[in-house]
Each structure stands twice: as C-alpha cells, then as structure tokens.
KOLKEFI-454352 format. One record per residue (C-alpha): residue in three letters; x, y, z. Coordinates in pm, whole numbers. Layout:
N
code: ALA xx: X yy: Y zz: Z
...
***
This chain:
268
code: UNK xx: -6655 yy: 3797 zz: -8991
code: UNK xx: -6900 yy: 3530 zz: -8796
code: UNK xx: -6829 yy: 3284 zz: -9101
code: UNK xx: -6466 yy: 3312 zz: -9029
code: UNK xx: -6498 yy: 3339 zz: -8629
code: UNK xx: -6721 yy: 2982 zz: -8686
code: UNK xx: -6471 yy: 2841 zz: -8886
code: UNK xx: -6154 yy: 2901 zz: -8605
code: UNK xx: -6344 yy: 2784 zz: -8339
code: UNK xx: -6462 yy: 2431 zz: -8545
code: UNK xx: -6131 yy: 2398 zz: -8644
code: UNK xx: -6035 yy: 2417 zz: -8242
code: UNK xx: -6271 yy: 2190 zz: -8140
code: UNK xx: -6207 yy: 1923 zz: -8431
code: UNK xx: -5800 yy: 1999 zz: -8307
code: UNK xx: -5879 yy: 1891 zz: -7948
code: UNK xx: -6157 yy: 1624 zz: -8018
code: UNK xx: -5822 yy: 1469 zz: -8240
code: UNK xx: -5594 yy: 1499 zz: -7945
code: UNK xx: -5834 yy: 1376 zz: -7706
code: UNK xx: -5831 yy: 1024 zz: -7885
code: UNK xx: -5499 yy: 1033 zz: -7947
code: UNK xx: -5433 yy: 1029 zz: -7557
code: UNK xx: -5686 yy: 796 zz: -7480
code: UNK xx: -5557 yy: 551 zz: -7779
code: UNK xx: -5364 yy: 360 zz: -7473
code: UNK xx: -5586 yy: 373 zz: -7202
code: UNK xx: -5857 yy: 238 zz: -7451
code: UNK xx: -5577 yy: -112 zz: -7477
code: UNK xx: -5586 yy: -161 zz: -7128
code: UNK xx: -5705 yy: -515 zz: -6991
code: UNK xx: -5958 yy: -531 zz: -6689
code: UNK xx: -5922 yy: -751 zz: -6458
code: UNK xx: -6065 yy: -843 zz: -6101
code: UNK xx: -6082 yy: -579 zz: -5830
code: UNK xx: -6099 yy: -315 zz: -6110
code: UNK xx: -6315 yy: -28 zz: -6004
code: UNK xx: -6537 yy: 133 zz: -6324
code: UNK xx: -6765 yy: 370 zz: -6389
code: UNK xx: -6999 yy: 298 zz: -6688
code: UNK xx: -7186 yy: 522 zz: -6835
code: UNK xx: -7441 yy: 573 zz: -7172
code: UNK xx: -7548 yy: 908 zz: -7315
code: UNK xx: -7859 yy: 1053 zz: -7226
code: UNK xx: -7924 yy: 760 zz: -6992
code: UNK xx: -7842 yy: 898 zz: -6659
code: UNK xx: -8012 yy: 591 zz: -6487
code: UNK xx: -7821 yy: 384 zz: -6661
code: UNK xx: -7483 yy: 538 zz: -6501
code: UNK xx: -7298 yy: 290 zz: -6242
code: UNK xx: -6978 yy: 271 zz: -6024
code: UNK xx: -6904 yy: -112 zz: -5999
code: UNK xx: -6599 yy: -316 zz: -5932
code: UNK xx: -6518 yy: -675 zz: -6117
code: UNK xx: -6559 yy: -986 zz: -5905
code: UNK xx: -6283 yy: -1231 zz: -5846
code: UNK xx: -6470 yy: -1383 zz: -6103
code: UNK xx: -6412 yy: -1100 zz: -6373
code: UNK xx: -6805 yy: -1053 zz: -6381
code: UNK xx: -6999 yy: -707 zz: -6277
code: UNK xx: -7347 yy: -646 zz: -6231
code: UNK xx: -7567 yy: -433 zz: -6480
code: UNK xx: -7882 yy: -315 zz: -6442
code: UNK xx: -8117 yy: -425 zz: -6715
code: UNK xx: -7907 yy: -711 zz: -6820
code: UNK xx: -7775 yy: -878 zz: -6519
code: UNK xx: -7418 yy: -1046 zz: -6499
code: UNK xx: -7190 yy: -904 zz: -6732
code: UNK xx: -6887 yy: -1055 zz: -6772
code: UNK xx: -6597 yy: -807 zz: -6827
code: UNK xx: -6275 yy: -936 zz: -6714
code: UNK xx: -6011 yy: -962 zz: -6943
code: UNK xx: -6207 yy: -757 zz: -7217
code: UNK xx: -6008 yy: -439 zz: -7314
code: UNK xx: -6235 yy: -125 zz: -7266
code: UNK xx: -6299 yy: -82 zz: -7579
code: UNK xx: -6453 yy: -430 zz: -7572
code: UNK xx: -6615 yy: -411 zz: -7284
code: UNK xx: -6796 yy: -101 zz: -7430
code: UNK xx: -6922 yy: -294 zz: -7700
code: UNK xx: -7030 yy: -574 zz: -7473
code: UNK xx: -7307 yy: -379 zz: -7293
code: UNK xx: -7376 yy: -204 zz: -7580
code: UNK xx: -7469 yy: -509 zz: -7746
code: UNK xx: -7655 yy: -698 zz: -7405
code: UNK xx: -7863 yy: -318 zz: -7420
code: UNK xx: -7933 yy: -377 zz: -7789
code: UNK xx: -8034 yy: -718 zz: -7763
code: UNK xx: -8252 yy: -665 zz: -7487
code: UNK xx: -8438 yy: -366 zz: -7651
code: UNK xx: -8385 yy: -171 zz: -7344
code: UNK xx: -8174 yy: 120 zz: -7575
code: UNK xx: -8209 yy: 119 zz: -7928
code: UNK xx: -7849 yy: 287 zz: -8040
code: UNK xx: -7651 yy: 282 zz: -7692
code: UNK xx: -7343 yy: 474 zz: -7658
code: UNK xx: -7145 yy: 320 zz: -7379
code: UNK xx: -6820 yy: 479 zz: -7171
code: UNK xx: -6650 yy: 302 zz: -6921
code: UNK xx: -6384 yy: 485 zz: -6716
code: UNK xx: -6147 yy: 337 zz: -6501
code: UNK xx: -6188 yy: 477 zz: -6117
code: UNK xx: -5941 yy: 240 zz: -5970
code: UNK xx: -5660 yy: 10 zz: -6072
code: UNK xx: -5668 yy: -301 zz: -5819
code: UNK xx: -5665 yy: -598 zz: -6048
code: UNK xx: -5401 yy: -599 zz: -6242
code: UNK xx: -5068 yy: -624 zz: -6050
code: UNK xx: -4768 yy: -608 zz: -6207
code: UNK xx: -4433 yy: -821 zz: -6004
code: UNK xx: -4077 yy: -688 zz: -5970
code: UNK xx: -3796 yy: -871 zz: -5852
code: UNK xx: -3455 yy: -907 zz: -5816
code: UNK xx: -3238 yy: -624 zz: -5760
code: UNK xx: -3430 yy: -353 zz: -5682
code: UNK xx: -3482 yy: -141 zz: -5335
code: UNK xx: -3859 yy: -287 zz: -5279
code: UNK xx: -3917 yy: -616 zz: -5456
code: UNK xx: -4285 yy: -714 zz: -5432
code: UNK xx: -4629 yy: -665 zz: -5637
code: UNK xx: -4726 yy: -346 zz: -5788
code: UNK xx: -5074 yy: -284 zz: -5896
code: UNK xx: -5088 yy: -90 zz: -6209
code: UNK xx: -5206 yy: 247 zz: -6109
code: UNK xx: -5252 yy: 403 zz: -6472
code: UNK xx: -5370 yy: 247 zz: -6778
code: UNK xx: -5095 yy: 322 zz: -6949
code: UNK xx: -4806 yy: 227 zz: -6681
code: UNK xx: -4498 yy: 158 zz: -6824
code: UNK xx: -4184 yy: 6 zz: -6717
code: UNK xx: -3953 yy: 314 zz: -6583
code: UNK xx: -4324 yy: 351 zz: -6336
code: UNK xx: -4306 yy: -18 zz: -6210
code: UNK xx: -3901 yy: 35 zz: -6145
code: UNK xx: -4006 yy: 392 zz: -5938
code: UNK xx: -4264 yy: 209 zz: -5755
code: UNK xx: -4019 yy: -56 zz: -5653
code: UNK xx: -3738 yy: 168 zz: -5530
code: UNK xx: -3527 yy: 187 zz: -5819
code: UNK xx: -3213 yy: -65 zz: -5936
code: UNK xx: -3015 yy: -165 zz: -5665
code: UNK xx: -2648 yy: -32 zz: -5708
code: UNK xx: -2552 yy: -406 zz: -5722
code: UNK xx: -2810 yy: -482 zz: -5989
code: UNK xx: -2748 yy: -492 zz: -6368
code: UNK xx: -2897 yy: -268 zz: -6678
code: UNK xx: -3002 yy: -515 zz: -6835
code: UNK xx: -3364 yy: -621 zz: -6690
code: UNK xx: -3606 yy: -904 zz: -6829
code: UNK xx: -3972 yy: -842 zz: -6892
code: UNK xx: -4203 yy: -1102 zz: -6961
code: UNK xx: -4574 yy: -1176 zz: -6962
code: UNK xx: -4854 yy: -1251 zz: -7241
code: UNK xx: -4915 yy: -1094 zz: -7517
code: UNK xx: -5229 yy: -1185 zz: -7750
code: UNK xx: -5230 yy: -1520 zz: -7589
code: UNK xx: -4862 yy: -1569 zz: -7663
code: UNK xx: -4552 yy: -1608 zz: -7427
code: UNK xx: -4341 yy: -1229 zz: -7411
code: UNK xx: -3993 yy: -1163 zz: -7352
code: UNK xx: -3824 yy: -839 zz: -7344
code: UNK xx: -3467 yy: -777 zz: -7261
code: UNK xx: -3406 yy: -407 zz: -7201
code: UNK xx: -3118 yy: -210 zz: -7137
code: UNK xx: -3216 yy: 61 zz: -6882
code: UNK xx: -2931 yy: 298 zz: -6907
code: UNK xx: -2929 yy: 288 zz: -7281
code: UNK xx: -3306 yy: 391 zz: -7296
code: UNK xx: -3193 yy: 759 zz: -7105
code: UNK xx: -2833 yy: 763 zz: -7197
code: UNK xx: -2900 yy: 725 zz: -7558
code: UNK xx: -3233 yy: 877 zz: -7552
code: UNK xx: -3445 yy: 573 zz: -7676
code: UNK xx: -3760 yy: 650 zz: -7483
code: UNK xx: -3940 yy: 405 zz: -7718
code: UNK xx: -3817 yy: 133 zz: -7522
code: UNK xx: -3986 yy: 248 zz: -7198
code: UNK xx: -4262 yy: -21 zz: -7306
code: UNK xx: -4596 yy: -25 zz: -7146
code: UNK xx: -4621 yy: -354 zz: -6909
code: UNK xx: -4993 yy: -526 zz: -6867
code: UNK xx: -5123 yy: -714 zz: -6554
code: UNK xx: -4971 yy: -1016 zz: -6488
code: UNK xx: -4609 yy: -916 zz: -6621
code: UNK xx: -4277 yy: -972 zz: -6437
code: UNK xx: -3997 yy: -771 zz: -6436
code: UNK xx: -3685 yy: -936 zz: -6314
code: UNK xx: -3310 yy: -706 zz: -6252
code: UNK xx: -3004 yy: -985 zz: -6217
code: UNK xx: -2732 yy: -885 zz: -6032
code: UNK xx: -2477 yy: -665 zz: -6184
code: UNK xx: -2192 yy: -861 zz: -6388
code: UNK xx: -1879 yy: -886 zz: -6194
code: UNK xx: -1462 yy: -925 zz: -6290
code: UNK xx: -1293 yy: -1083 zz: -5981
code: UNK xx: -895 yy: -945 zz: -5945
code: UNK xx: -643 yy: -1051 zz: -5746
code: UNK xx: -270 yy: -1139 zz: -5699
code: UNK xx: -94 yy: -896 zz: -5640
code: UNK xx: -329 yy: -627 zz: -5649
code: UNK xx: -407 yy: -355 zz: -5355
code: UNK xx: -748 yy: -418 zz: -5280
code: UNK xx: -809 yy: -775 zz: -5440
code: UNK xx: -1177 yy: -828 zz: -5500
code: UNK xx: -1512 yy: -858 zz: -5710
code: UNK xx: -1642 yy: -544 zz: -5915
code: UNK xx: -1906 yy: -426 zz: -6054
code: UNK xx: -1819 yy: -406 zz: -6509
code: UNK xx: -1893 yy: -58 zz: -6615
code: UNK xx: -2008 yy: 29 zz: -6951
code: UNK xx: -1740 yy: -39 zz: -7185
code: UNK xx: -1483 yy: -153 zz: -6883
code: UNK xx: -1123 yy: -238 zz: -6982
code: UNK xx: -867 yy: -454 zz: -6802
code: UNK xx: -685 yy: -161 zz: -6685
code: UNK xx: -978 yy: 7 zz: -6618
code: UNK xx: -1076 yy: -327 zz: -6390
code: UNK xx: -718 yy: -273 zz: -6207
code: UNK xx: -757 yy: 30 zz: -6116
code: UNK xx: -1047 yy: -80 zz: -5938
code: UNK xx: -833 yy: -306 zz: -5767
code: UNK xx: -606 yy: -60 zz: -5662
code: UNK xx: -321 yy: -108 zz: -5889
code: UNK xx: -52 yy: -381 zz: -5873
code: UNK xx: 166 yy: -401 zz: -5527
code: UNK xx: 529 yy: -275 zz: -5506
code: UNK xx: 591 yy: -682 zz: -5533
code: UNK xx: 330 yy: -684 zz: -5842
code: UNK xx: 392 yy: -622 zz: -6218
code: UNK xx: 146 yy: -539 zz: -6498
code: UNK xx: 376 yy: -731 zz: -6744
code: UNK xx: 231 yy: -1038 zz: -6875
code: UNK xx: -134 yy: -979 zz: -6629
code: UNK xx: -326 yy: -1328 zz: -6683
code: UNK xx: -686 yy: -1363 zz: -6754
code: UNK xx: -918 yy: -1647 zz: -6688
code: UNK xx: -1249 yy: -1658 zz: -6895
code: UNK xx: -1507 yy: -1989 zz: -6969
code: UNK xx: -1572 yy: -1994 zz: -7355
code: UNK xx: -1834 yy: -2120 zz: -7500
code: UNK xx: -1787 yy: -2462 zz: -7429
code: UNK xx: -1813 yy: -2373 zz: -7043
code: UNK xx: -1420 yy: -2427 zz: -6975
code: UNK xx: -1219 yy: -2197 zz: -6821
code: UNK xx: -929 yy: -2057 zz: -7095
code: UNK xx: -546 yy: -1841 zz: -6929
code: UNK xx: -499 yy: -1581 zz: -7167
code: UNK xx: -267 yy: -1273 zz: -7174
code: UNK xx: -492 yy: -981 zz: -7272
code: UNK xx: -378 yy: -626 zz: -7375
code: UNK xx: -427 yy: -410 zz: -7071
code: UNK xx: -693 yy: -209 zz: -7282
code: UNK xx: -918 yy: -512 zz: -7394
code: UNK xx: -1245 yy: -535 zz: -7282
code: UNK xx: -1363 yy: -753 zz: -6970
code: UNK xx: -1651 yy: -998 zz: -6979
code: UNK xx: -1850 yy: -1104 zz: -6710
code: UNK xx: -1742 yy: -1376 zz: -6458
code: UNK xx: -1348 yy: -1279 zz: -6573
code: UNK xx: -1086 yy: -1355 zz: -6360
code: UNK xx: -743 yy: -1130 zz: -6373
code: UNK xx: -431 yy: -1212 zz: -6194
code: UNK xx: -100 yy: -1010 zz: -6153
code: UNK xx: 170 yy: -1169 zz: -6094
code: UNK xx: 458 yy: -1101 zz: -5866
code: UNK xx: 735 yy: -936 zz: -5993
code: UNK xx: 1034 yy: -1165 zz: -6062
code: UNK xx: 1300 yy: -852 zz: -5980
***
C-alpha cells in the first residue's frame, strides 16, 4: 500500500514539475532590456538573492562579480551568465541561478494607425502577444482594416507579419495570435473603401465587408434613384499597371479596394 501511495504521488509531482516547464517554455524566450526590474536568485545562497533593475545601459550590478551585463540576453542566458561570472570567480562552485521578472519597463512595444489609443505599450507579460498589444491600445478603429502589419527583429533579421485579425477568431486560428518582442510595431491601415455614386440614394465611400459584392456595395448606397437603373452599372478599377479600366461587372462580382461604381440614369 505505501509502495503504491509513493508511486501516485511521484508520478504527481513528475506531472506538475512537466507542466511547470512547459508554461515557463515562453517566458524563459523573453528578451531583457533596460528598465527591466529582476529578481535573481541561487539556491541555498540566500545572500546572494537581489531585486535589481537594468541600466539604460543594459548592465546590473551583482554582488561578488560587479557589472553584469544583461540586456538583450534572454533569461535563460542571463542565468547562465552569472552562473558562469560565480564559477569563474570561485565564489560558488555549482551555482544554480533563477531570475524572475518583477517588472516589464524596457521593452515597449508601438501601435499605430487605426486603433482607439495609438502610442507605446510596454510589454507587461513575458509572453504578450498581439490580441494584448491591440486591448491595450483600445481596439481597431471601426474605420480600420483586418488586415494589420507586424514587424520587428527576429534573430538579428528584419520581420514582417501580415495578419488577418478577424480570420484568427472567426476561423478559429489562434496560432496566429503571435507573441510580439520589444521593439516591434504594429501598424492597422485604414479599412479598404468602394466609392458609389450616380444615381444612387446616399452616394458615398464604404467600408468592403468580407466577401462584399457590387450589389451588396449598392445597397450600401441606398439603391439606385427613381431616375437610376441597375442595367449596365459601370465600374472603375486601376489594374496592375496603375490605370484606371470602365468595366460592366455582374451585379454579384466581387469589389476590390479603391473601386469606383456608377449608375447611370435611366434613359426611360
């Protein structure tokens, strides 16, 4: 019976130890930078335990060793870079070093465009990701698009992401909601727009809806006049050569961006 009771509760703990690293798998990616507030730590040195905060410079102050410089060293890294400046040193043969983020300061993350509060966000979580940074900033604008732009670094490279926001909950694709780092910028453009008019009862610009058709992009418009007809509607898009093209589009093809649609007056 205490065999088996041993067994359960070493198969708990080896259960949650597992899950324990699994959650802190991101948090352990996560980039310091300047203003960061830590607290270091290394078993069974309790002297050795310090709340510090990275200098402008990315550098902290350790005791034993001095200047340490941290910023832009991952945690994990950063571990490893005391341990080793201990090691060296002989101050602690085999040191085990934790470093736990108190406060996010450093690493700011921008939003702009069209959103409710563009301005600089500072990454409050390790693991912030960008559905956070868009809550922080107030949301998409109602005149803004789903489509936003992300970029940044990564590994010393130039990023760019384009994501469609409405996709990632309509369509459940929650592996998009990417983590961003410090120094990222995430830009909304303005919603695309079809321009009608003519003889139309509310002529105007639009916001394009998923999937939006020409009739669909009327109705917006109110609907022709008593003076209008939907016969022979006209359509005026750029192609790819930048010039503008008249065509006569079926009333349920699809509108681009930057279309123009005229009805005509009726000739009876």
């Amino acid at each position: 019976m205490l065999v088996r009771i041993a067994a359960r509760l070493l198969a708990s703990l080896l259960c949650f130890l597992f899950l324990a690293g699994g959650a802190n798998a991101d948090e352990s990616e996560y980039v310091l930078g300047a203003g960061d507030i830590v607290r270091i730590t290394v078993f069974q040195n309790p002297d050795l335990t310090v709340d510090t905060r990275v200098s402008e410079t990315g550098m902290i102050t350790y005791p034993l060793v001095g200047a340490v410089p941290l910023g832009g060293l991952t945690i994990g890294a950063a571990e490893q870079k005391i341990a080793q400046m201990l090691r060296d040193g002989g101050f602690v043969q085999q040191p085990q070093v934790n470093i736990l983020v108190q406060q996010v300061r450093g690493n700011q993350v921008a939003v702009l465009g069209q959103v409710g509060r563009p301005g600089r966000f500072p990454l409050e979580q390790a693991n912030s990701k960008i559905s956070d940074l868009l809550a922080l900033a107030g949301g998409i604008n109602p005149g803004g698009s789903d489509v936003l732009i992300l970029i940044g670094q990564r590994d010393g490279k130039p990023y760019r992401l384009e994501l469609d926001v409405a996709s990632m909950f309509l369509d459940n694709q929650p592996e998009q909601d990417v983590q961003v780092r410090g120094g990222d910028i995430i830009y909304v453009h303005r919603a695309p727009l079809v321009y009608v008019y003519g003889e139309v009862q509310h002529p105007g610009a639009f916001r394009i809806e998923r999937q939006m058709t020409v009739r669909q992009a009327l109705v917006l418009g109110g609907g022709a006049t008593l003076r209008g007809t939907l016969r022979g509607v006209r359509l005026y898009r750029r192609n790819k050569d930048g010039k503008m093209e008249k065509l006569e589009p079926d009333l349920d093809d699809p509108v681009n961006s930057d279309d123009v649609i005229y009805v005509r007056e009726s000739l009876l």
